[in-house]
C-alpha positions in Angstrom: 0.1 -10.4 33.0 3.1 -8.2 34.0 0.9 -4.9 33.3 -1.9 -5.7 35.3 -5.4 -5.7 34.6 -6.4 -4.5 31.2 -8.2 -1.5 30.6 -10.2 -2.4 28.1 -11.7 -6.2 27.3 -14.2 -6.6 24.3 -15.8 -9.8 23.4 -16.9 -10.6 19.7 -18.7 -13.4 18.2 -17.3 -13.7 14.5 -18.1 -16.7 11.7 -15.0 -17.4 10.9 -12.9 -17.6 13.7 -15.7 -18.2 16.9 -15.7 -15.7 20.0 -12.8 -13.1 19.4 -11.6 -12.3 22.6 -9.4 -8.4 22.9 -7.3 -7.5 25.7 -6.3 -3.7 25.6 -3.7 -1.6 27.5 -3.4 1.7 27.3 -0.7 4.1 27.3 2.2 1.9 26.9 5.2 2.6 24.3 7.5 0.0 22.3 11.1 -0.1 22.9 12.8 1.9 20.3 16.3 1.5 18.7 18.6 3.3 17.0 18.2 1.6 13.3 16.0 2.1 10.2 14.5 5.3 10.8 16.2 5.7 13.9 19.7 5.2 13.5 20.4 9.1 12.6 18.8 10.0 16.0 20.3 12.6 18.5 20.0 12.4 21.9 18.0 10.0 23.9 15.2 8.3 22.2 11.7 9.9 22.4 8.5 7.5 24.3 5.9 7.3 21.9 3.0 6.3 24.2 0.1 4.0 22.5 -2.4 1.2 23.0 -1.3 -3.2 22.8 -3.8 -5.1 21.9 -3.8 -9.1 22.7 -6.6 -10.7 20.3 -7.3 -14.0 20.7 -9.9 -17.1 19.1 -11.6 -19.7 19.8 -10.6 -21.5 16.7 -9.1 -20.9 12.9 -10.3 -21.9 9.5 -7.6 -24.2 9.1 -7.3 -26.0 11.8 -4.0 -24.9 13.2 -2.9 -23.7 16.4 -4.9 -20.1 18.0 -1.7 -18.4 19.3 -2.8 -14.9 20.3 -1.8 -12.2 18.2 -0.6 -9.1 19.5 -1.0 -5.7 18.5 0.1 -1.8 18.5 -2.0 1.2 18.3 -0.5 4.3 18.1 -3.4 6.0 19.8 -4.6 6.4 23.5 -7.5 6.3 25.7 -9.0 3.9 23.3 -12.4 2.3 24.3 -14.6 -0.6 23.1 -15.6 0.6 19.5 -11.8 1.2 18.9 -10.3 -1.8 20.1 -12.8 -3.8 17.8 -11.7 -1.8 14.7 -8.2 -2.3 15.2 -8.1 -6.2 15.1 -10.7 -5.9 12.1 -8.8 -3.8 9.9 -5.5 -6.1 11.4 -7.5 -9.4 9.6 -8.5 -7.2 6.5 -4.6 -6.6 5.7 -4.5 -9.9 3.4 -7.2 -8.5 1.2 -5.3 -4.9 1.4 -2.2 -6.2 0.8 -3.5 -8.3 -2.8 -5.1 -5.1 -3.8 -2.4 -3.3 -3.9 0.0 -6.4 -5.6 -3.2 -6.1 -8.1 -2.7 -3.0 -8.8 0.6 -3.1 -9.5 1.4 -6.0 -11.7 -1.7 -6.8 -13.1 -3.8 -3.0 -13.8 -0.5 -1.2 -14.0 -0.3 1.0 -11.6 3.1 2.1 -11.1 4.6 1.4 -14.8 3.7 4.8 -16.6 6.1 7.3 -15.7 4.3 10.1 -15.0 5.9 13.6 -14.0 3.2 15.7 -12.9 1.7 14.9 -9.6 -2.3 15.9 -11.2 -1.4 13.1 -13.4 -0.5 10.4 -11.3 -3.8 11.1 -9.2 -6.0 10.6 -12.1 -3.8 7.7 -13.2 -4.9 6.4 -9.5 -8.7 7.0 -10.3 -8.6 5.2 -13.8 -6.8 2.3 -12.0 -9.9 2.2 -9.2 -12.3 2.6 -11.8 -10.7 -0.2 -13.7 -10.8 -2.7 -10.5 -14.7 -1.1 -10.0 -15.7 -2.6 -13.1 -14.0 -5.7 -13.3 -16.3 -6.6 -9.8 -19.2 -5.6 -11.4 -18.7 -7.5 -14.2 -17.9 -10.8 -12.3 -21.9 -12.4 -13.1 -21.2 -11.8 -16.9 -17.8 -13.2 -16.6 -16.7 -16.8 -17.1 -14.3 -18.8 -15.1 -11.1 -19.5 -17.0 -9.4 -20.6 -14.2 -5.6 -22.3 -14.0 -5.1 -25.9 -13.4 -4.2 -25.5 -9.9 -7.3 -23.3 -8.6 -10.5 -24.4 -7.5 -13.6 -23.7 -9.1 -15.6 -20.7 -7.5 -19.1 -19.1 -8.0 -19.7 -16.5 -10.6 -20.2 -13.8 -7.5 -17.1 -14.7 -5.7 -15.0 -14.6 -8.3 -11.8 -11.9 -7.8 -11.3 -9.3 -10.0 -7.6 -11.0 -11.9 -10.0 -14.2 -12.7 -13.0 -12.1 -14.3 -10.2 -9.8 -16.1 -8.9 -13.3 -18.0 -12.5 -13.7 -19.5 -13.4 -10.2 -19.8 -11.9 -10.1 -23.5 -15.2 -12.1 -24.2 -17.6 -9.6 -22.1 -16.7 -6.6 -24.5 -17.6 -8.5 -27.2 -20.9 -9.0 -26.5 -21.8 -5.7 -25.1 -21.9 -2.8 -27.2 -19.8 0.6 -27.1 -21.2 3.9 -27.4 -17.9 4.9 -29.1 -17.3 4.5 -32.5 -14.8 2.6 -34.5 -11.3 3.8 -34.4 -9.8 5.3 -37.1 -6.7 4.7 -39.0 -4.0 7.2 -37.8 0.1 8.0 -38.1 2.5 8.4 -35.2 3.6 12.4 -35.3 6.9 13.0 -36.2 8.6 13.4 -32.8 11.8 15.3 -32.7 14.0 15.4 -35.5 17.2 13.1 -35.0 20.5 14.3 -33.9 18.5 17.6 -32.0 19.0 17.2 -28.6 16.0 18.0 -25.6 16.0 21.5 -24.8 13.4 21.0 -22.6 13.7 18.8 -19.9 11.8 17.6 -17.3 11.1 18.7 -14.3 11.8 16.9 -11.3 9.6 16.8 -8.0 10.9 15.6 -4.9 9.1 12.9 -2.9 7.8 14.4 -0.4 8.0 12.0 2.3 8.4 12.8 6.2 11.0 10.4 7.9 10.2 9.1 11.5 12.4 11.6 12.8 10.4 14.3 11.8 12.6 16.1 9.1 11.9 16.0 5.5 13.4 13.7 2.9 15.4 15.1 0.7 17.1 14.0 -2.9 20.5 13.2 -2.9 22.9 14.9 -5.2 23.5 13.1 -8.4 27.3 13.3 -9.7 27.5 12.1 -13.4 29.5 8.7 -14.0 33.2 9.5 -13.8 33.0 13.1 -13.3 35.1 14.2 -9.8 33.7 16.1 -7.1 34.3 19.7 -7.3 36.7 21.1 -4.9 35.9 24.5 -3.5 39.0 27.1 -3.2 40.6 27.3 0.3 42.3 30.9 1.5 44.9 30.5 4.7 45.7 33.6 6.6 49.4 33.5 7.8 50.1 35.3 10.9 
């Protein structure tokens, strides 16, 4: 290895994969360019020092070929316990990354368009709560699975297979709540009267790579022409 000998070198035995073998080096920095976050940047480009990691296996679930994976930490001076998190929450990323895609297309997470920012956090809780019971409720739940999956236990069952059957759950377990009662939409605003109260807007909030705020761009109306501002010359 070109960078010597590393500084760190963990050894794991796992059940999936055999012994997980981690090579760390520490205080090395990844070439940056000028693109993405980068491509406004001024001057010469900033070393950002971190911590590669070089996991390898004995073997893989299925079957194929052990290439070693390699990894980035952003942090320094990292020792045993650290290196062994890294590479475990690197392997939990599949599991992360359907949670999220759960959350999204099939709890609804980002389809109410909510304005205040108290409102999307308890949105967020609701959706949690939502994905808290469906695990609970995977024993009473029963497996209406697709033609093309395979048959699981009750217990291992995911949370978008017990929500299918879950329609059958509520009917066998009682509410506390009571029946619903009939009701009538409101009135709403009368037609023809325009909003005289719109909206308020809240800016992302997001911190680019560069360090400076994101900000809005300035929205023009269709076919309306920039505004030109008056110019004075001075003649001499």
């Amino acid at each position: 290895m070109f960078w010597g000998c590393a500084d760190t070198e963990t050894r794991t035995d796992t059940r999936l994969y055999g012994r997980a073998t981690a090579l760390a080096w520490n205080r090395l920095h990844p070439r940056l360019q000028r693109r993405s976050a980068w491509a406004d940047w001024a001057g010469p480009m900033p070393i950002l020092e971190g911590t590669v990691i070089r996991l390898t296996v004995e073997h893989l679930p299925s079957g194929g070929v052990n290439k070693p994976v390699w990894l980035w930490w952003s942090g320094t001076d990292a020792n045993s316990d650290d290196v062994d998190h890294c590479w475990r929450m690197f392997l939990r990323r599949f599991d992360i990354e359907h949670t999220f895609r759960m959350f999204k297309q099939t709890l609804g997470w980002t389809r109410p368009l909510v304005r205040d920012p108290a409102a999307a956090d308890r949105w967020t809780w609701l959706i949690l709560t939502a994905c808290t019971q469906l695990r609970l409720s995977r024993p009473l739940a029963a497996d209406l699975r697709l033609p093309w999956e395979k048959s699981v236990a009750l217990h291992r069952l995911t949370p978008a297979r017990v929500r299918r059957g879950f329609r059958h759950i509520r009917m066998k377990t009682g509410s506390p709540a009571d029946a619903p009662k009939p009701s009538r939409p409101g009135p709403g605003r009368p037609r023809g009267l325009k909003n005289h109260h719109p909206a308020a807007h809240h800016d992302v909030g997001l911190i680019l790579a560069t360090g400076h705020p994101y900000t809005r761009p300035a929205r023009h109306k269709k076919g309306a022409k920039p505004r030109r501002t008056a110019q004075t010359s001075v003649r001499g």
